[in-house]
N, C-alpha and C positions, 0 to 999 in steps of 0.2 A: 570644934569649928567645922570640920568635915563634914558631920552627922549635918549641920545646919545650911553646906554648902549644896550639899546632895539634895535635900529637901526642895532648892528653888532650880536646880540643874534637872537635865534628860538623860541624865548615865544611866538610865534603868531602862531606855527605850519608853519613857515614859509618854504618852500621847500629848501632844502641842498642842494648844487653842489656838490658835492664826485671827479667829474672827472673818470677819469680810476680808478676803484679798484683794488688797490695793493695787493692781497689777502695775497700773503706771509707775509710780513707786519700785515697785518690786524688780518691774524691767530695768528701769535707770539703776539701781544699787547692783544688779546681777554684772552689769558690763564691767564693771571696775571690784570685781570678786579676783582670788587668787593675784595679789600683788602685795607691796610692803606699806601704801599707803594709809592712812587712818582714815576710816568712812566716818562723817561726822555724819547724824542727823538730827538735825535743829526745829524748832519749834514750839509751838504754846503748851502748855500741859493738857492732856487728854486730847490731843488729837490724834493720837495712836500710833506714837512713835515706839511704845515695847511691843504692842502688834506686831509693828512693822520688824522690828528687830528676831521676832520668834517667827516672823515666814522665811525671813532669813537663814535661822537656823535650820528648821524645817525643812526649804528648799535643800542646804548642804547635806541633810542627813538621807533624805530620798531622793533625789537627783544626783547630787555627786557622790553619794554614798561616804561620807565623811561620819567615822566613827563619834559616837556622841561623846566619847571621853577625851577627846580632843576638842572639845568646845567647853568654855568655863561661859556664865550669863549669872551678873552681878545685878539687879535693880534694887539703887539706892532709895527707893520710896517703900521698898519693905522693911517695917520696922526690927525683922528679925538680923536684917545685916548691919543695923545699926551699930555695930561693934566696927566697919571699917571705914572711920572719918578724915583718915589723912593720907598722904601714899605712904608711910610708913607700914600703917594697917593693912591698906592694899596689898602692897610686894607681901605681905606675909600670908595672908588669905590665898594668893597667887601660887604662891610656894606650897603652902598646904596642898593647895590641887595638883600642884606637878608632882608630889610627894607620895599621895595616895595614889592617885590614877594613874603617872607615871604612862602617860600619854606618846607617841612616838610620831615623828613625821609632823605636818604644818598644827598649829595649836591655834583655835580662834579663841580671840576674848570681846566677849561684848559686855559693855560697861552701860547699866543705863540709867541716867538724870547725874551727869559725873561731877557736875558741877556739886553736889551735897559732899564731895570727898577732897579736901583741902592737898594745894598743890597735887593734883589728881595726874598735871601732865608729864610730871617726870616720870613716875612710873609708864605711862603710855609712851611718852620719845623714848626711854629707854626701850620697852618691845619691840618698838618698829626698827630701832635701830642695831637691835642684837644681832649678830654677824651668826653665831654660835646655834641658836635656834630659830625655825621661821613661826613668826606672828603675823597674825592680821589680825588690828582691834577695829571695835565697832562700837561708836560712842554716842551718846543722845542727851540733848543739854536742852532746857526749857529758858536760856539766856543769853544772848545775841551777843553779848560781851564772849562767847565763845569762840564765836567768830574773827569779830571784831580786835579783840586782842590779845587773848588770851592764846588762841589759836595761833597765829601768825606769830607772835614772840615765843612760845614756848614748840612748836611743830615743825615749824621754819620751814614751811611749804610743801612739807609730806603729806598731807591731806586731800581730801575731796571731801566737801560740803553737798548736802541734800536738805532743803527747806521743803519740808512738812506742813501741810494747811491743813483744815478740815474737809470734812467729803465735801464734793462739787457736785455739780444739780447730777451731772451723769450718774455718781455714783451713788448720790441718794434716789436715783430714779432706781437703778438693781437694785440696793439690798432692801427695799419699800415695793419692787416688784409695781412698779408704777410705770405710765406711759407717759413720753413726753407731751404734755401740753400746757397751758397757760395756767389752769387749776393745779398741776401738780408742781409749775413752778414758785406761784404764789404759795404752797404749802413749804415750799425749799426756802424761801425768802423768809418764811416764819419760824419754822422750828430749826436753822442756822443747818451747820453742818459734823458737831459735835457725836462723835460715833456711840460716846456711851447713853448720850440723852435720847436716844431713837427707843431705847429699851422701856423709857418710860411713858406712863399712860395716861396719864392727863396734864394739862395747863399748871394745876398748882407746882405737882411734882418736878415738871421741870421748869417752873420759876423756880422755885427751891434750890434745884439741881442750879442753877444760872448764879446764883445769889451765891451759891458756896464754893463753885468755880473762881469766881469772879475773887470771891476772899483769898483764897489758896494763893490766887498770881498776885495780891496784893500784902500778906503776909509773908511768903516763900520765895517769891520772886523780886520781890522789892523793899520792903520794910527789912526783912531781915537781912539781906544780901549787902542792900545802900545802907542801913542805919537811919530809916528817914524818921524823922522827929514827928511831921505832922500827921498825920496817917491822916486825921478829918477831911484835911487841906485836898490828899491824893485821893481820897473815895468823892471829894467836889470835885476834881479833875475829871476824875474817870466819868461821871454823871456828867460835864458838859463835852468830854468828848464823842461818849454815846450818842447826844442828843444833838450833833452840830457835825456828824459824816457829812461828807462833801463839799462843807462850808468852808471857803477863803477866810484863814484868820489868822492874827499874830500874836506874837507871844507877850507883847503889851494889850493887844485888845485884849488877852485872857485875862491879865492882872488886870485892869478895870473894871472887868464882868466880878469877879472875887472881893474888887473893893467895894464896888456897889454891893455887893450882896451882903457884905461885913465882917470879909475874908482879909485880914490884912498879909500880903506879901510883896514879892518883886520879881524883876526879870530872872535875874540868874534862877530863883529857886523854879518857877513854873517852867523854863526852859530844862534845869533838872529833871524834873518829873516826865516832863514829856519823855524826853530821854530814855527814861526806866519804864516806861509804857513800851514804846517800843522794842527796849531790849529786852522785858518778854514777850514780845508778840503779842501783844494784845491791840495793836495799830500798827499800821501802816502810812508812811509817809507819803505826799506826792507832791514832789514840787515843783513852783511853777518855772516854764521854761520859754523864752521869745524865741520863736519860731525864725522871723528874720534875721532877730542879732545872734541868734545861733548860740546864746548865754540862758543860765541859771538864774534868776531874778531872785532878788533880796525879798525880805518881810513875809509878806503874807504867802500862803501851803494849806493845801488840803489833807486833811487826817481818813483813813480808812478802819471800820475795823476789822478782827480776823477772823469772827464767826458773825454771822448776823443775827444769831440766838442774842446776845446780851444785850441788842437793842429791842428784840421784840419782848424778850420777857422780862427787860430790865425797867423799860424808857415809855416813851406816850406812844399813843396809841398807830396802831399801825395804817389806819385808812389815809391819815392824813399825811405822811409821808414816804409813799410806795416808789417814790420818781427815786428818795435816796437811797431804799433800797437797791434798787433796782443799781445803781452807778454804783455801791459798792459789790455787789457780786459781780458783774463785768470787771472790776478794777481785778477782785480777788481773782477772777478768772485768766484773766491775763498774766498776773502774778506767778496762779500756779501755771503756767505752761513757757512760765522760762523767760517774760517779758520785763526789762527793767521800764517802768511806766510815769510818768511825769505829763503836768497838767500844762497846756500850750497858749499862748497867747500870742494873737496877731492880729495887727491893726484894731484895738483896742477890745476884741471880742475874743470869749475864750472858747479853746479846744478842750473837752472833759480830758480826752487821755491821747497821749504820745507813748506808743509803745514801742520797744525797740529790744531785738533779737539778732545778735551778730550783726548781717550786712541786711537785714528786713527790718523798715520801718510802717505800722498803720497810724493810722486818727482812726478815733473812735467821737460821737458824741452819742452821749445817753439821755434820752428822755422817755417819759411815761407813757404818754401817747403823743400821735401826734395830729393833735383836737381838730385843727383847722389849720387855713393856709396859710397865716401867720408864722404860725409852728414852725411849716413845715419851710419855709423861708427862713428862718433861725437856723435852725438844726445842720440844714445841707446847703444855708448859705454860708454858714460861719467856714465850712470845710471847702467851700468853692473859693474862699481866699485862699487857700495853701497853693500856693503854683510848681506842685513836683508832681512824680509820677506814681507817689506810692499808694496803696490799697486805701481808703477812705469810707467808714462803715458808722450809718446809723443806725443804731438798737435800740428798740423800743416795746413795747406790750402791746401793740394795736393787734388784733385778732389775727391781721392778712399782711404778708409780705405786700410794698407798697410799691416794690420793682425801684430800679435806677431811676438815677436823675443826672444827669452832667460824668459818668460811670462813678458816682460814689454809691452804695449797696444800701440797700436799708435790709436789716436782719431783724426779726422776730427775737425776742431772747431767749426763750426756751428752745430755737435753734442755734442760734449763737453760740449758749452755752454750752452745748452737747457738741458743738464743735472743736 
């Protein structure tokens, strides 16, 4: 077991691949280093959560000069660790390395996809809460049930959480060594933000690459996890959620759309599914919220997804829908920078997004261009009903900042998002 432990560890000083450094990332997990907490980091598969795990390690081994035999780095998506499925296996894998390397002073363990290792978190509450020796784990889960439940009943609040997205226009602008502008945001909008599909060279390849992503969350993350029966039924999902980003819709208009097509089911099950969409990350919810009644609204919600590659290379064609583009990378944009986002209605017109960051709230509307004065009457009239005092910002694609109007901002979005 050793021989095979050493092979995926850096006890030799062996050289770390980091990849592109995520610095935002990096900086946020550095503040909450050296404590007893457990550093969760969550999100879809391959958006470069072991990455992110190995600059981690990296940063402790040349920055704080933490010897590498005090770090153990488990990734359960290698088939050769296949051998540890349960915490039984773990604690023993665990022991093995304190056994040989006999390690002294703070010991890190990083665990990563932990959800593949059944009842995974008693081993981890145990570490964090051993009096005897100091640990910090560092754990990475591709299923929001980590969160959600799993987490808060078995961790009991010893945690910090970090959600994981894929790269943003910024950082596809670096490692593409690209300038910002409207041409290279349109190229962001198209080839999503998937760190490993950059490597490839043409269209088909990563269709391919999209298609078999796309499998993996739908085998690994759901069928096998939930036990879903229909798997058809969830690949029909997935295909009208790609294809209806932005769209106000309910979980009975979907069974409708399913019976006409001559899908038979019901509410509970598509309300399911959704469910497991989500808790891999492959959507995002928004839902709507009255502005004046200061409440949550029943039925109908907008669905986001979490790369924009699976609709360009999944779904129709891209000329004809670049406005929902465009409102899902703002949404994810806001997401990633810490915004809980929900969609706004007032006096019977809707706000695209209500974002809200501690004691800062903005409105956002998004649209494509903005063609004529109709438009432009829409967009920043709809926002000139909110009567408070907070930030109020159009984003659009029109070539030229269109300046204020009534102080709400109109933004470009390729400066938007580099903001």
């Amino acid at each position: 077991m050793i021989d095979i432990l050493s092979k995926y560890n850096f006890w030799d000083n062996q050289k770390i691949k980091v990849g592109f450094v995520r610095e935002h990332y990096l900086n946020d997990l550095s503040k909450y280093l050296n404590n007893s907490l457990v550093k969760v980091i969550l999100g879809q598969r391959r958006v470069g959560k072991s990455y992110l795990l190995r600059m981690i390690i990296h940063q402790l081994m040349t920055e704080m000069h933490v010897s590498p035999k005090n770090i153990l780095y488990l990734n359960m998506d290698i088939q050769e660790l296949d051998f540890i499925k349960n915490a039984e296996q773990l604690q023993k894998a665990i022991n093995e390395y304190l056994t040989n390397l006999k390690p002294t002073g703070r010991i890190y363990v990083f665990l990563d996809e932990v959800q593949e290792i059944e009842n995974w978190e008693k081993v981890v509450n145990s570490l964090s809460q051993d009096y005897t020796q100091d640990h910090e784990v560092f754990i990475t889960g591709s299923n929001a049930n980590l969160l959600s439940n799993e987490l808060s009943t078995y961790l009991s609040g010893r945690y910090i959480c970090f959600q994981i997205y894929p790269f943003s226009y910024k950082e596809f602008l670096d490692i593409n060594q690209l300038k910002k502008s409207k041409e290279s945001f349109i190229k962001y909008l198209q080839d999503g933000g998937i760190p490993e599909s950059y490597s490839l060279s043409d269209q088909e390849m990563k269709t391919n690459y999209y298609h078999a992503l796309r499998d993996s969350i739908v085998l690994r993350d759901i069928v096998q996890r939930y036990k879903v029966r229909d798997v058809y039924l969830l690949e029909k999902l997935m295909a009208f959620m790609i294809d209806s980003i932005g769209s106000l819709f309910s979980v009975n208009s979907v069974v409708n759309y399913m019976k006409s097509s001559g899908y038979k089911t019901n509410g509970e099950t598509i309300s399911s599914y959704i469910g497991f969409l989500l808790n891999s990350h492959f959507i995002h919810e928004s839902e709507r919220y009255d502005i004046k009644g200061k409440r949550i609204l029943s039925g109908e919600r907008k669905y986001y997804l979490n790369d924009l590659g699976f609709k360009y290379f999944l779904s129709s064609s891209f000329d004809f829908g670049i406005g929902k583009y465009l409102e899902n990378a703002v949404f994810l944009h806001l997401k990633r920078n810490g915004y809980r986002v929900c969609t706004g209605r007032i006096n019977g017109l809707e706000i695209d997004f209500i974002a809200e960051k501690n004691t800062v709230k903005k409105y956002f509307q998004v649209v494509y261009l903005l063609t004529d004065q109709a438009v432009i009457e829409r967009e920043f009239g709809n926002l000139e009903q909110i009567n408070d005092n907070y930030e109020k910002v159009v984003v659009s694609m029109d070539d030229a900042n269109l300046g204020n109007r009534n102080g709400i901002i109109h933004e470009t979005a390729w400066n938007f998002l580099c903001g």
